[in-house]
N, C-alpha and C positions, 0 to 999 in steps of 0.2 A: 394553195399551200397544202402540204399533206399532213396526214394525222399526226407523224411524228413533229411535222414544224408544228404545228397548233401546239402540240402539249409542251415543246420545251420554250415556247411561249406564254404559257400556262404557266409554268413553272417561275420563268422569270420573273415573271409580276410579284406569284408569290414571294419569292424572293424579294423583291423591292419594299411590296409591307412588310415584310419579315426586319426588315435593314433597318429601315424608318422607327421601328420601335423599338429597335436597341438603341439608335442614335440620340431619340427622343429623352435618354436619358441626362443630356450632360444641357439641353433648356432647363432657364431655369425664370419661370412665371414674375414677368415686373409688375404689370400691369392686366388684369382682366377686366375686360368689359363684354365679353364676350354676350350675356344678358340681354343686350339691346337690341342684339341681331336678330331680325323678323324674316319669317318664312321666304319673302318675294328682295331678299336682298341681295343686290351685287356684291360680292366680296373682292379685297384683294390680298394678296399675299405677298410675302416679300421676305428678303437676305438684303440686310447691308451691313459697311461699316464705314464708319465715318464720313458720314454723307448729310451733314448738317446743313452744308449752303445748298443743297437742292430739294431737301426736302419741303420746304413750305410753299414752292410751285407743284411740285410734284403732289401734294397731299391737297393742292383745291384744284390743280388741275383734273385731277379724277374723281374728286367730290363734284368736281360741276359738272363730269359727264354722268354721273349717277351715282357711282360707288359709296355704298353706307357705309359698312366699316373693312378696316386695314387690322388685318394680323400681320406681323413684323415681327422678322428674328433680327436680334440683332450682337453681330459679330464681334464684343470688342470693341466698341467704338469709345472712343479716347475724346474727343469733339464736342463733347455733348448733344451727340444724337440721343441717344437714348433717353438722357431728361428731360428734352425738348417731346420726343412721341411720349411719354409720360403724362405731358402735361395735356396734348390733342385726345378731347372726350370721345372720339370715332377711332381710335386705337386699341389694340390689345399688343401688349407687347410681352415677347422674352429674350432671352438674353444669354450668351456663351460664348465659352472662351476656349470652347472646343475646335477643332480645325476643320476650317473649310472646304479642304480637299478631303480630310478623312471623311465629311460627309454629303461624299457626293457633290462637290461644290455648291453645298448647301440647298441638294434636291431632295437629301433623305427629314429635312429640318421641314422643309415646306412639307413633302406626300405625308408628315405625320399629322401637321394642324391639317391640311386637306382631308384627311380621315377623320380627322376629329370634328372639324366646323365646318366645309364645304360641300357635305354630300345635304345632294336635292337644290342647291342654290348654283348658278353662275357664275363663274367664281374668274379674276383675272389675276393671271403669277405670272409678275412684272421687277427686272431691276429697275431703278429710280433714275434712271436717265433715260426708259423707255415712253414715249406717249402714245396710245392706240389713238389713229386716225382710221376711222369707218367711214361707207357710204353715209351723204348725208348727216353725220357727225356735226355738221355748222346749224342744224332746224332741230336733231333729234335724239333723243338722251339715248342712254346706250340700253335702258329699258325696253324700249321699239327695239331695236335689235334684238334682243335677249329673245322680246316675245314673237318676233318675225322666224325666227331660228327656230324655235319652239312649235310653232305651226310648220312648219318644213320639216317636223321630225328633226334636225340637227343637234348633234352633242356637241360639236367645238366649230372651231370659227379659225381660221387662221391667217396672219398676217405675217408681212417679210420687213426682216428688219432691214430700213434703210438712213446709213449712216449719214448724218449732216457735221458741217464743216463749215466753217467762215472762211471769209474769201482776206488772205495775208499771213501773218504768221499767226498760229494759235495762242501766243500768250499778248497779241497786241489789244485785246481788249477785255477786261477782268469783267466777270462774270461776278454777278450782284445776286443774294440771296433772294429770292423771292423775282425774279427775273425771269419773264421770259425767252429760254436759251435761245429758241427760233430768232430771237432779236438777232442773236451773234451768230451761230452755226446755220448759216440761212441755205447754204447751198450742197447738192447729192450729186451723186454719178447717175446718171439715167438709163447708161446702156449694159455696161461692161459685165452682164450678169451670166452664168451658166448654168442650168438645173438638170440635174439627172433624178431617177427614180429607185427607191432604195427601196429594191423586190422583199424584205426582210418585212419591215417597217411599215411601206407602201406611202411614207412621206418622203417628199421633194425635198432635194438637197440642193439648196441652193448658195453658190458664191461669187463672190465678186465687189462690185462698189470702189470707195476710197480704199478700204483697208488692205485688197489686195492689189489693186491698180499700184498704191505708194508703202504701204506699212508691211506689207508682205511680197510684194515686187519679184525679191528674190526665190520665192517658193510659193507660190501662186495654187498652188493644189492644196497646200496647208492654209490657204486663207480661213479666216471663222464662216461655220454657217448661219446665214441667213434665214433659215426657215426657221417659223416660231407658228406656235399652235397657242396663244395667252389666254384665248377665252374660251373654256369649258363649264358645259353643264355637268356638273362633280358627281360621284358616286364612290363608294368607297370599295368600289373594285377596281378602280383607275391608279392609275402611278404615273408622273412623271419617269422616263428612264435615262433621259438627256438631257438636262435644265429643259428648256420648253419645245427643244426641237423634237423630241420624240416621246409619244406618250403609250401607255399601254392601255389597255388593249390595244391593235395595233389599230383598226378600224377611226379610231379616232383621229387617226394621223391623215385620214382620206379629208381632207378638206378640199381639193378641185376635182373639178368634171374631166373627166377621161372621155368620156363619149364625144369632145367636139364643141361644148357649151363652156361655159362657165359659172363659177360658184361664187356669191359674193367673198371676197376677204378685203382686209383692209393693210396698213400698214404702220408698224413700230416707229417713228421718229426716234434717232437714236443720237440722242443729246451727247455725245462721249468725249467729244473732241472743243470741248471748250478749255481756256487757261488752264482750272483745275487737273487737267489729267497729266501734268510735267509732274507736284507732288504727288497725285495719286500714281503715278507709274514709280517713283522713287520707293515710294510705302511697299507697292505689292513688288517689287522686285526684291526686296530685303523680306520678307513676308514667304517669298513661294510657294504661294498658295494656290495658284491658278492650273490651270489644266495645263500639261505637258510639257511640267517645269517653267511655268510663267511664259514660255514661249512668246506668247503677244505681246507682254510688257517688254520685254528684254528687245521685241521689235522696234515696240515705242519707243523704246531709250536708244536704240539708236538710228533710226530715223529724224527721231524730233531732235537731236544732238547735230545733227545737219540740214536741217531744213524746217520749216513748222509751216510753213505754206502748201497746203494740201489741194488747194482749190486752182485747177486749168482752164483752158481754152473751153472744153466741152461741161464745165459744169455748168445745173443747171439750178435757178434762183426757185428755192419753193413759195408757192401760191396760197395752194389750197388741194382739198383731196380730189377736187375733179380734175384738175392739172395730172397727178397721181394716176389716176382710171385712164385718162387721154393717152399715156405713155405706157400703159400695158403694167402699174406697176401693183395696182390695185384691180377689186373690177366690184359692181353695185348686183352685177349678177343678173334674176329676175326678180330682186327686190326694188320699187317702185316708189 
């Protein structure tokens, strides 16, 4: 890259702390426990709203892969979410009624608490129908990782989001708080994926899956990206610049081997497509809060208006993550 791409690089970032702490104005503090957080702790980060029935999986699913505490904005939420994280001792919460899209879709809300509480620790920025599956992930806390990285020199880690689906229509079987979704959404697309290399960035853009095979069908180039960067070693010269798909510096964004090898990553489970998502596409379609005018929702709605059976011929029934590695969707690297 040449000197001029470096500095308006440069610049951009600054510009991103810059955003983040004007944004930072319209949180407003429910809950701090921030106190408890110890030098060698995993943290997580997080944007929702109204996300009460997935919460209580989601909050021991990443407590049992290691995760000490959860900073969480939360958007609005009508449900009683937010009472609910109130009441979990391993929370820190805040709170606005600010808009979504006006920040950042709530990238500029996260890069502010990641300045404030994530530099020098590990840090994972996750929606809550995301689950990281890693090599080894079934014998080893996500610690061993952290510190496997850590001896490798590595700042981030990245994994690709892969959309899961139950096999019939999506509202034929209701989804129970505290549930594991994988019960219902058991099965993925394994092939239909395309990556290109985005010289800017130097991360993989990758798309494909359910969502553009049927949900985007018609515009196939607009499908959502798949690449996701969730686990960084934080500093607070980093910025998110694209919810997780793009980080700054850009360097961070280098998470695979170019020379011919490969680099462990892991991958996202992406819970989205259980019952729930017929009222949550109704809520953010009246809302338009999402990226390029709700685009995806307004998919949703009409797709799932004709069809809710997303699962074919070639889908494939999830296992486990060596299943994942086998299929080229993950890789363990030369971690051992």
């Amino acid at each position: 890259m040449s000197v001029l791409g470096q500095i308006r690089l440069r610049a951009e970032r600054h510009a991103k702390l810059f955003r983040c702490l004007r944004k930072s104005a319209s949180l407003r503090l429910r809950t701090k426990r921030t106190d408890m957080i110890r030098p060698r702790d995993i943290l997580a980060f997080v944007t929702l709203r109204n996300e009460l029935i997935r919460l209580p999986y989601f909050l021991d699913y990443y407590r049992a892969q290691g995760v000490r505490h959860f900073l969480i904005v939360d958007n609005g939420s009508t449900d009683g979410s937010a009472e609910y994280l109130e009441a979990q001792r391993d929370v820190s919460l805040w709170s606005t009624e600010a808009s979504y899209k006006g920040a950042g879709y709530g990238v500029d809300w996260l890069n502010h608490l990641l300045w404030l509480y994530g530099a020098g620790h590990w840090v994972l920025v996750l929606d809550v129908d995301e689950f990281l599956v890693y090599p080894f992930c079934d014998t080893r806390p996500l610690s061993a990782l952290t510190d496997w990285l850590d001896s490798q020199g590595r700042r981030s880690f990245g994994a690709m989001l892969l959309d899961m689906y139950p096999k019939g229509p999506v509202s034929a079987q209701p989804y129970r708080s505290g549930q594991n979704p994988f019960e219902i959404a058991r099965w993925f697309d394994a092939g239909n994926l395309s990556i290109r290399r985005n010289a800017k960035y130097q991360n993989l853009w990758i798309q494909g899956g359910v969502r553009q095979r049927v949900i985007m069908a018609d515009a196939p180039h607009k499908a959502p990206a798949l690449n996701k960067t969730p686990l960084v070693r934080w500093s607070r010269k980093y910025a998110y610049a694209s919810s997780t798909h793009t980080l700054l510096p850009r360097g961070l964004n280098k998470v695979y081997d170019d020379t011919g090898g490969e680099f462990a990553s892991g991958v996202l489970l992406h819970a989205k497509f259980l019952d729930t998502i017929v009222e949550k596409t109704r809520e953010e379609m009246a809302r338009g809060e999402h990226y390029a005018g709700s685009r995806e929702y307004r998919a949703y709605s009409r797709i799932l208006a004709q069809t809710q059976d997303l699962w074919c011929d070639w889908s494939s029934e999830y296992i486990n993550w060596r299943q994942l590695e086998i299929l080229g969707l993950m890789s363990k690297g030369d971690w051992a």
